[in-house]
C-alpha positions, -999 to +999 in steps of 0.1 A: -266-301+601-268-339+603-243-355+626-238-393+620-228-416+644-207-447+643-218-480+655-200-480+689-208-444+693-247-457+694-244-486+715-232-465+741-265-439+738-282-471+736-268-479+772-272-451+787-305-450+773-313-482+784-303-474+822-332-442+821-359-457+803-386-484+813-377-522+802-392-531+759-396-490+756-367-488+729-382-517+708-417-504+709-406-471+700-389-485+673-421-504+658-440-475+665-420-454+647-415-483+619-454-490+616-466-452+612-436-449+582-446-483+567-486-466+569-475-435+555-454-451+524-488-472+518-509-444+520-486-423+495-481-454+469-441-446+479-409-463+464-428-489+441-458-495+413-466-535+431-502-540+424-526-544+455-554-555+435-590-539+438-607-540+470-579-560+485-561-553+518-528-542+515-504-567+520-473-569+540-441-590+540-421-586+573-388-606+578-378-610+612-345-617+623-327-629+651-316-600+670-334-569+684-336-560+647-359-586+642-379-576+673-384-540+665-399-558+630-424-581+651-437-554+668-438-534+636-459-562+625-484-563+653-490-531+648-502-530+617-517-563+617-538-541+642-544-517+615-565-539+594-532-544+573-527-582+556-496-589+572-475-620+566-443-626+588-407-649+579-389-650+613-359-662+608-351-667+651-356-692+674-382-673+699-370-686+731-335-677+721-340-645+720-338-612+742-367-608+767-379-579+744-377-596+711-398-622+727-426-603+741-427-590+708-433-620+694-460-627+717-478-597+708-474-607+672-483-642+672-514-630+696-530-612+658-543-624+627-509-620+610-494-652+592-463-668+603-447-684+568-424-710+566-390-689+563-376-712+538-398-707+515-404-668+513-382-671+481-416-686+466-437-658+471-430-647+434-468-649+427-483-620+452-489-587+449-470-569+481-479-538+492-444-532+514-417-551+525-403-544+561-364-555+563-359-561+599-333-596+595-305-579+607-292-537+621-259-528+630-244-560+649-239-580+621-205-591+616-211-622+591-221-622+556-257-632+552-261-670+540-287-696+534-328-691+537-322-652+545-297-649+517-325-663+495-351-642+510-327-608+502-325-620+468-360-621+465-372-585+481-347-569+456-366-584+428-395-567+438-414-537+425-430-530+457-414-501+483-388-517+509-387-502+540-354-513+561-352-511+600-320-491+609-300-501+580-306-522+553-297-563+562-260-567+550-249-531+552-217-524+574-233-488+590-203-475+601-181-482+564-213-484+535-200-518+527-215-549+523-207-575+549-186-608+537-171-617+508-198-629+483-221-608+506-255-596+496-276-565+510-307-554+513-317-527+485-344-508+503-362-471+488-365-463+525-345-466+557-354-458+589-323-455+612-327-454+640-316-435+673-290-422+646-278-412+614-249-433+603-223-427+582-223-461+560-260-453+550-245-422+532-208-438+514-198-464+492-225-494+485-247-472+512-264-452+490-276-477+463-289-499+496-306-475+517-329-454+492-343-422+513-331-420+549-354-410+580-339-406+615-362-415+650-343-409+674-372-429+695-375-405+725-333-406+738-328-373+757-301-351+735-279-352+767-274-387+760-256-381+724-219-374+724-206-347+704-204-362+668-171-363+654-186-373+614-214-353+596-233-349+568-228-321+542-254-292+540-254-254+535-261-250+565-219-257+573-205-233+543-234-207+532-223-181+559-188-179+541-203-169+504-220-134+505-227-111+482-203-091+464-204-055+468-211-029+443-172-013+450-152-043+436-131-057+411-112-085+395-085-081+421-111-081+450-115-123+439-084-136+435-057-151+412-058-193+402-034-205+383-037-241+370-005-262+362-010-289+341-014-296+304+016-321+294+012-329+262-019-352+248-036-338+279-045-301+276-084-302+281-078-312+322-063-280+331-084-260+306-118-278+323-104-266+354-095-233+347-131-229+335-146-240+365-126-217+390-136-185+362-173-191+362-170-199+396-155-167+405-122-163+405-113-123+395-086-138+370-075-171+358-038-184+341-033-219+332+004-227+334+009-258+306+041-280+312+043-288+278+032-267+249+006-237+252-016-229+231-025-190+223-059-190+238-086-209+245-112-203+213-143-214+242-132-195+273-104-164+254-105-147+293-082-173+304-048-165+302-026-195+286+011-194+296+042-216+300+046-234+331+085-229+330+093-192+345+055-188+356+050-169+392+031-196+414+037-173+444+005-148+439-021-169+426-039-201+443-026-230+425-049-257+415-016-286+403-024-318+383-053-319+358-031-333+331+002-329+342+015-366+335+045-383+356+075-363+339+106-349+360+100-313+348+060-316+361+079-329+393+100-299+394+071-276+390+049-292+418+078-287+439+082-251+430+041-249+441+045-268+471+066-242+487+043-215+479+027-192+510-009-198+493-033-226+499-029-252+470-053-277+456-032-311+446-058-333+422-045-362+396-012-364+389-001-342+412-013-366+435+003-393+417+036-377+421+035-374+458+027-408+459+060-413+441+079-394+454+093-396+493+109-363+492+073-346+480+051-362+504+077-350+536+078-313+520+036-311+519+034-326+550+053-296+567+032-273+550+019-241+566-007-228+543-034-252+537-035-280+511-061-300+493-059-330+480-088-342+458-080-378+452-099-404+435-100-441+456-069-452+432-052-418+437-057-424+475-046-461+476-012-450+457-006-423+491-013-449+516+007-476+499-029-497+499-056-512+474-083-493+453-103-520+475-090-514+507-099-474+505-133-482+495-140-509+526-136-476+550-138-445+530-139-423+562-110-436+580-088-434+546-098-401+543-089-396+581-055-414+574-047-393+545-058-360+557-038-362+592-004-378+574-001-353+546-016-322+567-043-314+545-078-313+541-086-345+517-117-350+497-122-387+491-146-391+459-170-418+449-204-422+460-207-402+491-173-382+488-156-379+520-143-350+531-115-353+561-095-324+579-063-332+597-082-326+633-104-360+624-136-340+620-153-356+588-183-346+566-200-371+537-217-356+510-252-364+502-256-351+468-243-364+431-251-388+410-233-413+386-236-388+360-202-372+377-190-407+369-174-392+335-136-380+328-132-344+338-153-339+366-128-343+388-111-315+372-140-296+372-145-298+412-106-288+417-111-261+395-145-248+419-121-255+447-089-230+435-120-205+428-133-201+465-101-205+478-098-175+458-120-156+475-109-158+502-134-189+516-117-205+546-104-240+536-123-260+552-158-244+541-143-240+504-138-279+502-176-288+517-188-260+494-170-270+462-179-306+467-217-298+477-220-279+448-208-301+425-231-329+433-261-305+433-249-294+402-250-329+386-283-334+397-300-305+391-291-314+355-304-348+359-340-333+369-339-318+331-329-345+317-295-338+308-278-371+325-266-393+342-261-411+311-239-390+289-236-361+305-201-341+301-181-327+323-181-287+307-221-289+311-218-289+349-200-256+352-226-234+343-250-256+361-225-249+394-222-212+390-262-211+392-262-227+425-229-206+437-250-177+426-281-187+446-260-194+479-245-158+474-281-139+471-293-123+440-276-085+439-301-060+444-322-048+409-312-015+395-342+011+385-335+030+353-356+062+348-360+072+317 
């Protein structure tokens, strides 16, 4: 279980750290720690195909900027200048403005064999074959977009073939949001980060996972007594698996729950059908879908779902998954109200969402809820709740999930890159699995649909959301791995692919021996 921490949550370990430990330790640390990753991603060819050339050193572009970020680079530098490494250093700083650490840093670098280039003109270094590139312009204090010679110099590293390896977080990444800084901002896109102290949160959401490639923590010798308790973390089995377990010989379909999924206006009868198929192969001991508009007889690819009218259907007995095609009509208002005052826990995806958002007299009635919701919106979805932009949710993901999941009383799950899931407490968990193969139309009804099933049994909340959305991702990229995505993979093709995993979480039940 990975806990991330936000930026003002790490400058205080950073003081207290600072008040136990001897003077330049943190920043040596850091280089140590950045030198033996940067030697180990050489060693292994990691992150990139740059040529070296034959019986050449391997060569090494470090830019330096101004700030402690920069200093944890120049010492980064020295050290494997030390190493026999060609090393070749941009410092974008004056040295004599900077902290006492960042300059003794300097000193030890400028003390090697390593070349100090013109900053200006690192944009020019088309021509060489780089081993590695070490980001260390800027970590977690910038506030500013990144402009002139550096912005050049950004440019030019993310043209490259070579492995970049960024210290803490990649230049022009917002670590606590997974934005990038400024309007007309630019970021560093590195295959490796190496955060340190920390995880953090933006590394993991929004632009955060396109920038920071594959994420190592040092946590550069701070005593765990020093680290608060962490309010955000990062999705694993670790936080659900205890709640699936293997089902007994001496059950049966009533032993795993009813879902019944309302939807289905007319034009729009394959979003509650997806679902409905997701929360059977996922488990559910019996499955209705409740169409507002016409229903068909059966559905010719899953016949064990039960197709029914919406109008006179029980909600009360089943766990309601409301919205995959239900459209903005009053009678699929009526019928959302009608599953709002259910006992059950509900799941509330698409337009069920966008119905709440409409509708003041909705929103109060789910917010006094006293079984447990979930919402599952989308960034627009969430924007039309709060009475905000699409762009506005994405520049904080966590806090709108936050917002969302303490005004409507329900545990919210945020998706995008790095889905957000929020609980009315504050406590927050980001996903780290997916792909943009889930970027496709019916995915979200798939993971509503896996949602209403381990509600269904009997999952608490809380640990059906992180499991439904872990699984989903995994699913998506398991399937990826064979080759089946991300380009053109549908959403039905990830159901069988998430009932695998499920299945795998659960245990294997026990072989039965046959004697003939």
């Amino acid at each position: 279980m990975s806990p991330l921490y936000s930026v003002e949550e790490i400058r205080q370990i950073e003081q207290a750290a600072y008040a136990t430990l001897p003077a330049g330790i943190l920043m040596q640390r850091a280089g140590e720690a950045a030198a033996q990753l940067a030697l180990a991603l050489i060693g292994s060819g990691s992150g990139g195909s740059c040529p070296t050339g034959s019986g050449t050193a391997h060569k090494v572009l470090v830019l330096a900027g101004p700030g402690n970020n920069g200093g944890d680079a120049l010492e980064a530098a020295y050290l494997l200048d030390r190493a026999g490494l060609d090393v070749t250093i941009a410092l974008y700083a004056n040295p004599p403005a900077q902290s006492r650490d960042a300059q003794q840093a300097w000193q030890r670098a400028k003390g090697g064999t390593a070349r100090f280039a013109d900053p200006d003109a690192v944009a020019g270094f088309e021509g060489q074959a780089w081993t590695l590139v070490i980001d260390g312009l800027f970590g977690i204090g910038l506030a500013r977009p990144i402009i002139g010679p550096m912005h050049a110099a950004v440019k030019f590293i993310n043209s490259l073939c070579c492995p970049i390896l960024a210290l803490d977080v990649p230049s022009g990444l917002n670590a606590d949001t997974g934005t990038i800084i400024g309007p007309g901002g630019i970021a560093v896109r590195a295959s490796h980060t190496l955060s340190f102290i920390t995880d953090k949160p933006g590394l993991h959401t929004g632009h955060g996972r396109d920038c920071a490639g594959q994420i190592q923590v040092a946590m550069l010798g701070i005593s765990p007594t020093l680290f608060p308790s962490a309010h955000t973390h990062l999705n694993d089995p670790q936080l659900f698996a205890g709640t699936i377990h293997r089902r007994p010989h001496d059950s049966h379909k009533g032993s795993f729950g009813d879902v019944a999924v309302l939807g289905g206006a007319e034009g729009m009868q394959g979003a509650p059908l997806l679902a409905a198929r997701a929360a059977l192969k996922c488990g559910a001991g019996r499955v209705y879908v409740a169409f507002i508009d016409a229903a068909p007889a059966y559905d010719g690819t899953q016949p064990e779902l039960m197709c029914r009218r919406a109008d006179g259907f029980d909600f009360s007995n089943a766990i309601v998954v409301a919205g995959p095609g239900a459209g903005m009509s009053d009678k699929a208002s009526a019928l959302l109200d009608r599953v709002i005052d259910c006992d059950l826990p509900v799941v509330l995806d698409a337009d069920a969402l966008n119905l709440v958002a409409d509708e003041p007299g909705l929103q109060h009635k789910l917010a006094r809820r006293q079984a447990a919701t979930l919402l599952t919106p989308h960034p627009l979805e969430a924007a039309r709740l709060l009475g905000l932009s699409a762009a506005e949710i994405q520049a904080n993901r966590l806090a709108a999930a936050r917002k969302l999941a303490g005004q409507f009383n329900a545990i919210v799950i945020l998706k995008g890159s790095g889905t957000v899931i929020a609980s009315p407490d504050g406590a927050a968990v980001i996903n780290p699995t997916g792909n943009p193969a889930l970027a496709t139309a019916g995915t979200g009804d798939v993971l509503a649909g896996v949602c209403g099933a381990l509600l269904a049994q009997q999952l608490p909340p809380w640990q059906a959301a992180l499991a439904a959305v872990w699984l989903h991702g995994h699913a998506a990229d398991l399937l990826v791995t064979q080759g089946i995505g991300p380009i053109g993979l549908t959403a039905g093709e990830l159901i069988p692919a998430i009932r695998s995993a499920l299945n795998l979480l659960a245990g294997s039940p026990p072989a039965s021996t046959s004697i003939a």
